[in-house]
Structure formats: C-alpha cells, structure tokens
C-alpha positions, 0 to 999 in steps of 0.5 A: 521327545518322540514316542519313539525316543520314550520307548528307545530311553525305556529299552536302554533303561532296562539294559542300563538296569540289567547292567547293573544287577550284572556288575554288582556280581563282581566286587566293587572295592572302594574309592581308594581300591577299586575292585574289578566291579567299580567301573561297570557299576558306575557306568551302568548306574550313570546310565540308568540315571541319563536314561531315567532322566530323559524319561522324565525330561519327555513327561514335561510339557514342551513351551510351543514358544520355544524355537528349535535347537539348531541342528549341529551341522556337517562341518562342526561335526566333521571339524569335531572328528578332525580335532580328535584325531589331531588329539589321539596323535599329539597325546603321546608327543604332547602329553596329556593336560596340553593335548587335553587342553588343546582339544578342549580349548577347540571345543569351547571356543570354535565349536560352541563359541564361547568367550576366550575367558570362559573357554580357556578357563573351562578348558584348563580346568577339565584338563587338570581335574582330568589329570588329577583323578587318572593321574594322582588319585587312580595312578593311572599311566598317561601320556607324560610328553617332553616333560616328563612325569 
C-alpha cells in the first residue's frame, strides 16, 4: 500500500467517523425494529472498520517474494457490468433467489474460476441467506417472480 492509499484510508476513516457521530443522532431501534438510525450507523461502523483495517493492513511489512495480484482486466470487468445488468432485468420476471443465484453463480465460476461444487454451493447459499434476512427477518418487499410469494 501507497502513502497515497494511507493517507485516502486516513481521510475516508474520518468521514467514516464523522458519519457515525451523525447517525448516532437518530434512534437506532433494535435488531427486531429498527429505527431510522440503524442503517447509517451500521454502514458508517462498517466502514470505519474497513478503513481502519487498511490502515493496519498498510503497517504490515510486504514479503518482497510475493508475486503480484493480477490485475482484473477489461473483460472481466465489462462481463461483470454485463452480468448486473442482465441481474436488474430478470430480477422482476425471475425473482429474487434465481436471479441472485444466476448472477452469483456467474460470479464464482466465470469470473473467479471456482469449482462447480464450491460455486454452486456459495452461490446458493448467499442467495438464501440473502432472502432469509430481507425477506422473513426485515420483511422487506422483493421480487417474488412466477412463483409468487
């Protein structure tokens, strides 16, 4: 990491901070009923923490051994942009754990080249949790598709 990636991780750590001193002003309510507060201060707090964890992550001394990270490349990232956009179209028609699944499925097998096991299983799993938390625990509204719900 760069001086110049310390000092940007420093500067979004304080608007990560000041974020949260904001969103403490409004109430928090609980896991059960959150208030209008809840968000923010989870998303500021998460924030914080990724910024504070490049911070120490840039402490670390580097193993000159290593090779390089690979770089993502054009094509994977315009097949990534691709694959959302076929997401936000087939979310209404297809619903939200097959489109979700779809999209994740893409991810781990074409993009990062995971096995079929490992990326149908991660795949599935992210989609179901997803559902269970928006769905049945927050009782949020999502796309249903043909089969209703």
């Amino acid at each position: 990491m760069t001086g110049r990636d310390r000092g940007a991780a420093a500067v979004l750590l304080v608007f990560g901070l000041v974020a949260f001193a904001e969103a403490t002003r409004l109430r928090f309510g609980s896991i059960a009923r959150p208030g209008p507060g809840f968000v923010p201060v989870v998303l500021a707090a998460a924030f914080s923490l990724v910024c504070v964890a490049l911070l120490v992550n840039a402490r670390r001394p580097r193993d000159a051994a290593a090779p390089p990270v690979a770089r993502l490349g054009w094509p994977r990232i315009a097949a990534a942009m691709a694959a959302l956009f076929v997401y936000a179209l087939a979310l209404e028609p297809v619903g939200f754990v097959a489109a979700t699944f779809a999209l994740l499925l893409f991810f781990f097998r074409v993009l990062e080249r995971q096995r079929w096991l490992a990326a149908l299983a991660g795949s599935l799993l992210t989609a179901l949790v997803t559902y269970l938390v928006f769905k049945i625990w927050l009782n949020v509204q999502l796309p249903a598709g043909p089969w209703g719900g």
